[in-house]
Structure formats: structure tokens, C-alpha cells
ROMIBA-234570 format. One record per residue (C-alpha): y, x, z; residue number from 1. Coordinates in pm, 1 decimal, m for minus. Layout:
BEGIN
(r (Y,X,Z),NUM) ...
//
This chain:
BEGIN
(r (17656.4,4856.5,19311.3),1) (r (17315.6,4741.4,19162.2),2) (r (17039.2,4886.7,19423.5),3) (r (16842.0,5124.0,19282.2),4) (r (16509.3,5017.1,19367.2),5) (r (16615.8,4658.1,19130.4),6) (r (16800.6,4944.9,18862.5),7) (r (16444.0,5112.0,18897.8),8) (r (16228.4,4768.6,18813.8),9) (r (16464.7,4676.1,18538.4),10) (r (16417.3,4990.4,18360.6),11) (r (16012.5,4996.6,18386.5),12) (r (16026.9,4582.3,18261.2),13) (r (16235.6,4747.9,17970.5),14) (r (16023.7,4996.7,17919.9),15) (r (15701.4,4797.1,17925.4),16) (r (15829.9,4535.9,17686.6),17) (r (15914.4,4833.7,17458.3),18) (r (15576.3,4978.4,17511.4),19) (r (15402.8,4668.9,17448.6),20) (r (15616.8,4585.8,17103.3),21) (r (15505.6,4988.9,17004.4),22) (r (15108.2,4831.0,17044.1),23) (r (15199.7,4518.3,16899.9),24) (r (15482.9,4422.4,16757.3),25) (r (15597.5,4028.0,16736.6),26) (r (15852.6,3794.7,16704.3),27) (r (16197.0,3892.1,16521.3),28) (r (16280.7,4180.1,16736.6),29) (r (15887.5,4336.7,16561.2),30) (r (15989.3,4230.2,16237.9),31) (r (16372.7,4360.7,16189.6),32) (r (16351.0,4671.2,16458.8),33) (r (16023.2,4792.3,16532.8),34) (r (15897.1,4802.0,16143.2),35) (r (16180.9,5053.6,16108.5),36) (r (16148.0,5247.9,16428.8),37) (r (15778.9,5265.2,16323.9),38) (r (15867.4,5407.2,15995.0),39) (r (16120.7,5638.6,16100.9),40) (r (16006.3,5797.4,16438.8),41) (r (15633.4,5852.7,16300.1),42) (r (15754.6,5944.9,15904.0),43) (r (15696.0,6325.9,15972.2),44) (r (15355.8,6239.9,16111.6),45) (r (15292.7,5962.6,15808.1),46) (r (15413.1,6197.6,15542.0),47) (r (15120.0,6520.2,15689.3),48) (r (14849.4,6217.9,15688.3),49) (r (14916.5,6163.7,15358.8),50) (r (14905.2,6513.4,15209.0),51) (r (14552.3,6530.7,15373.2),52) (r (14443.9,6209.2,15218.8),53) (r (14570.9,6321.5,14828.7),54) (r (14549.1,5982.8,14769.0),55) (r (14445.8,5960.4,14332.9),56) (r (14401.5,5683.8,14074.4),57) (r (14152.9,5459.5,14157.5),58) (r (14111.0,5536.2,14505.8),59) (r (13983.7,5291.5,14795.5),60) (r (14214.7,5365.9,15090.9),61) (r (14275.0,5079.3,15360.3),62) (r (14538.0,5199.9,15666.1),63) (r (14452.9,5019.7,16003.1),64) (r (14716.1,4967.7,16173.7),65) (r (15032.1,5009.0,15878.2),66) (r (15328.2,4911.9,16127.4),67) (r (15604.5,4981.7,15945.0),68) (r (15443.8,4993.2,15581.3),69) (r (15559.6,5353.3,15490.1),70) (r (15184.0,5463.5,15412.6),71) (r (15137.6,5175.5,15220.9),72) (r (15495.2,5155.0,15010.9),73) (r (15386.6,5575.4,14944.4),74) (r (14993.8,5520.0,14840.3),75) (r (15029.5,5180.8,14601.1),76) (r (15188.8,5357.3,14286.0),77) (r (14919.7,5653.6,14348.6),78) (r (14599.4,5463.0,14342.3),79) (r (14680.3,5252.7,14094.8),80) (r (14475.3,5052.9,13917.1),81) (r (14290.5,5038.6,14263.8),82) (r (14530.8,4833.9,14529.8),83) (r (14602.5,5014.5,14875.1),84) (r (14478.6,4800.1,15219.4),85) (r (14600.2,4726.4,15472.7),86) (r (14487.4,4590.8,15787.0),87) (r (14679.1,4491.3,16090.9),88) (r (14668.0,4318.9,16437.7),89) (r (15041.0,4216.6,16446.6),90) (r (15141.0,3865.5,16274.5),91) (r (15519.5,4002.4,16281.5),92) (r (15399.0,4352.0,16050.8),93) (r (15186.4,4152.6,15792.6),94) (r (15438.7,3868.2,15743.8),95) (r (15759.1,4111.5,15766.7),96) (r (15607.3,4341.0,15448.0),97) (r (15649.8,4079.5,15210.6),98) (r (15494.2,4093.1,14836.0),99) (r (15400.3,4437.8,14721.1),100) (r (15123.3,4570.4,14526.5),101) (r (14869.4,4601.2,14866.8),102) (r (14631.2,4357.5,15000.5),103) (r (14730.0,4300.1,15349.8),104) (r (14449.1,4156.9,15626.8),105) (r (14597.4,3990.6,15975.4),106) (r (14269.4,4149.0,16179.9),107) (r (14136.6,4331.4,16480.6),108) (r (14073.6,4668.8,16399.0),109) (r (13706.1,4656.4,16577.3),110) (r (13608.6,4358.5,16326.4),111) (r (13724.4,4479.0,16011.1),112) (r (13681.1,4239.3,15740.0),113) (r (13518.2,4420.7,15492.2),114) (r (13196.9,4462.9,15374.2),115) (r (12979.1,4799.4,15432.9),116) (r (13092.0,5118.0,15229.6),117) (r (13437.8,4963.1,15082.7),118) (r (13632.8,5263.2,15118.4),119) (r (13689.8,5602.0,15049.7),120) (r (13935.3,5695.6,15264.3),121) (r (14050.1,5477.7,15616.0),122) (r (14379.9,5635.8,15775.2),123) (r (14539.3,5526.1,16068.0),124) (r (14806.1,5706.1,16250.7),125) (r (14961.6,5647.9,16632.4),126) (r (14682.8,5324.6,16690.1),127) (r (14436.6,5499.0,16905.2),128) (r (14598.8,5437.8,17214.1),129) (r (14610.6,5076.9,17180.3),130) (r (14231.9,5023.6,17114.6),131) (r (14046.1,4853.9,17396.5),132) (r (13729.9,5006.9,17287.3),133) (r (13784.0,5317.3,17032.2),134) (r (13411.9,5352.7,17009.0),135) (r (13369.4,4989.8,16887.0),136) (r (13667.6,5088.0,16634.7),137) (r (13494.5,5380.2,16494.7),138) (r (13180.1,5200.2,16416.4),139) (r (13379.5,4995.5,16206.8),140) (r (13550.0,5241.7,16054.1),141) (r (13216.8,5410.6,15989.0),142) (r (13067.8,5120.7,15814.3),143) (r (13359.5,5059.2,15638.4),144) (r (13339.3,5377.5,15440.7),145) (r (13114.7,5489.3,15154.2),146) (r (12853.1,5793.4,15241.8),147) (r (13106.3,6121.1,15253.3),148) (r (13376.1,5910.0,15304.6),149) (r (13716.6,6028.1,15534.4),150) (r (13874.0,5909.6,15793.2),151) (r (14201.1,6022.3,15832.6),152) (r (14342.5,5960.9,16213.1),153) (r (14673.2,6094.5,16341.3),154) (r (14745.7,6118.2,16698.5),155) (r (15038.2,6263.3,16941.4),156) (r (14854.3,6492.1,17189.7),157) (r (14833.1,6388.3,17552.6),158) (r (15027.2,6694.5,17695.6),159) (r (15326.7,6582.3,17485.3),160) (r (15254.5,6156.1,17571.8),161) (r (15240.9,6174.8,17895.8),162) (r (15601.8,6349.5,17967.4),163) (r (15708.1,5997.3,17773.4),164) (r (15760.6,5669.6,18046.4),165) (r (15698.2,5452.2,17771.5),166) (r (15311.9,5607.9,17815.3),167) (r (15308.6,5466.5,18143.2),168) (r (15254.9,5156.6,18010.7),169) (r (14937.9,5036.4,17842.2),170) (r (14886.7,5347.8,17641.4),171) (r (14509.0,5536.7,17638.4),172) (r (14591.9,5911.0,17575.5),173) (r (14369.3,6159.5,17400.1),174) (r (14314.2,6583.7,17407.8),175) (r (14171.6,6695.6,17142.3),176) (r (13871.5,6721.3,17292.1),177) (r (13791.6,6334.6,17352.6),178) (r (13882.0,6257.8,17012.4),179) (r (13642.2,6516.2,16845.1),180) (r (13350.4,6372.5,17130.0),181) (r (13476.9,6005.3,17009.6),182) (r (13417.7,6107.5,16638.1),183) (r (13107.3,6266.7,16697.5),184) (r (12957.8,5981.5,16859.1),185) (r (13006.2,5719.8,16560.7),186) (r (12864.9,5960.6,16318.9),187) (r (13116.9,6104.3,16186.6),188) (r (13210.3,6492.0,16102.7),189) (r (13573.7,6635.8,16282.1),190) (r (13832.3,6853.7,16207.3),191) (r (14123.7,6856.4,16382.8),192) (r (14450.8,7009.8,16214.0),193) (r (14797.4,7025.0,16407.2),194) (r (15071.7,7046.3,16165.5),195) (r (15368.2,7091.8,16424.9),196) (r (15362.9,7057.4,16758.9),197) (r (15224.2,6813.8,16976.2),198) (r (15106.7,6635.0,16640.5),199) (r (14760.7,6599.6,16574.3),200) (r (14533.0,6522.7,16280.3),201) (r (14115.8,6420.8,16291.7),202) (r (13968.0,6465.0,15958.3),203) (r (13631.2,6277.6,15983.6),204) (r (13394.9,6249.5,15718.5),205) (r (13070.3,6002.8,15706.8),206) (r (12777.5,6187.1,15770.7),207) 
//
């Protein structure tokens, strides 16, 4: 029989590596599994983001953080003749998308490469607990977006994370109440919606 204390540090290594692909994925196993857990396991989540953002022709929407690509495969035909953003920190993500009618950036989403007041709208959904420094992030998102601009940021709530072992691992969880503090510090207007349980949505807007 395999002792249980080496059962028990097998499972955590799994569970870290797993953790860590879920911040950033890489290699093959990011390309071919994790785009489409991404896709699948957040869709619900993806698909309330993007009813809030009512994404329309012409639009200027960059998503930091795309994973998977849903949000950007769903926004290109609507913003057209505008092209959707994107804007990630994983090599595996970017290269894995292949052509499409986006513009995709390999960056850090605390040194966005864009100049001031580019966008209208900046989603980003399940990335917040992977930011070193969210305030940092914020600014960037701030400058990033024109005056009245939205940022559209979806979270899972920390009472619902932390019953998860793969939160154990690297992840930064958020109540409501941090995030709303968080906007409010980089300028920007909140509203939080919560369109099913445990779900979470932070409507900012640019003061």
C-alpha cells in the first residue's frame, strides 16, 4: 500500500501543477487541455460578462486575460468593423488561438501595451487571483480606457474558492468587499451584480 502521507504529497504536487496551468497556462498540455477547460468550466460566467458588455459595431473592447478565446471568438463578428483585443500573459493561449479576426498581445496585464484612453470597454473574467499587484493592474486598466469607459471584471466569490484545494495554491481570493475598495482606489465607479451563485460581476466605469 502507498503511505498516505506520500498519497497526500502526490495529490497537492497534482494539484499545484493544475493550479499553476489555471494562472498560466504553457506548454502542450495549456494549449490542447486547458484552452478548453477554460472555455468550458467558465462559459456560464463568460456568456453573463458578455450580456453586460452589449458589445456593438465599432466598439473598442480588449479582454485581459482571454484563456480559452470564447470572449473573443463571441465579440469579433459584433464589433465589426472595429477588431476585438486581446491581451494575454500565457505564450501557450496567444499561439494556440491561431488567425482570427482579433489582435492578440503576448503581455503582462500591469503593462498593458496600449496607449491612454484606447478602449471602451476592458473585460476580464477569473484573472484577479493571479495578479501580483491588482492595484498596479487597475491603473492600467484605468488608463487604458476612454473617460466613462467600463470595466467589466468577473470573479468567483471567496466563500465558494476557498472550499476548492486547487485555491490552496497560488490563488489571491476576493469578497465583494475588497474588490469594490480595489475599484474605488484606481478611480473607478463599482457595481457589483451576482448572476447565480457564488458568481460575481464588477461593473466599473472611469470616473
Amino acid at each position: 500500500m502507498i503511505p498516505l502521507a506520500l498519497a497526500a504529497g502526490f495529490v497537492a504536487l497534482l494539484l499545484a501543477l493544475l493550479a499553476r496551468q489555471l494562472g498560466r497556462p504553457s506548454g502542450w498540455f495549456g494549449r490542447r487541455v486547458m484552452a478548453s477547460l477554460l472555455n468550458a468550466g467558465n462559459r456560464e460566467l463568460l456568456d453573463s460578462v458578455l450580456e453586460i458588455v452589449a458589445p456593438t459595431p465599432g466598439a473598442r473592447i480588449v479582454d485581459v486575460g482571454f484563456g480559452g478565446g470564447y470572449t473573443l471568438r463571441r465579440l469579433a463578428p459584433l464589433v465589426r468593423p472595429a477588431r476585438v483585443t486581446g491581451v494575454e500573459i500565457s505564450e501557450a493561449m496567444v499561439s494556440g488561438l491561431g488567425d482570427g479576426d482579433y489582435d492578440l498581445h503576448l503581455a503582462d496585464a500591469a503593462a498593458l501595451p496600449f496607449p491612454a484612453a484606447s478602449f471602451d470597454v476592458v473585460l476580464s473574467v477569473n484573472t484577479i487571483y493571479f495578479w501580483p499587484d491588482p492595484a498596479r493592474v487597475l491603473a492600467e486598466v484605468r488608463r487604458v480606457l476612454v473617460p466613462g469607459g467600463r470595466l467589466v471584471l468577473g470573479y468567483r466569490s471567496r466563500a465558494v474558492l476557498q472550499l476548492n484545494p486547487l485555491t490552496w495554491f497560488g490563488f489571491r481570493l476576493y469578497d465583494d468587499r475588497r474588490v469594490g475598495q480595489l475599484l474605488a482606489a484606481a478611480g473607478v465607479d463599482c457595481e457589483i451584480r451576482t448572476p447565480r451563485s457564488g458568481e460575481r460581476i464588477a461593473i466599473g466605469t472611469k470616473r
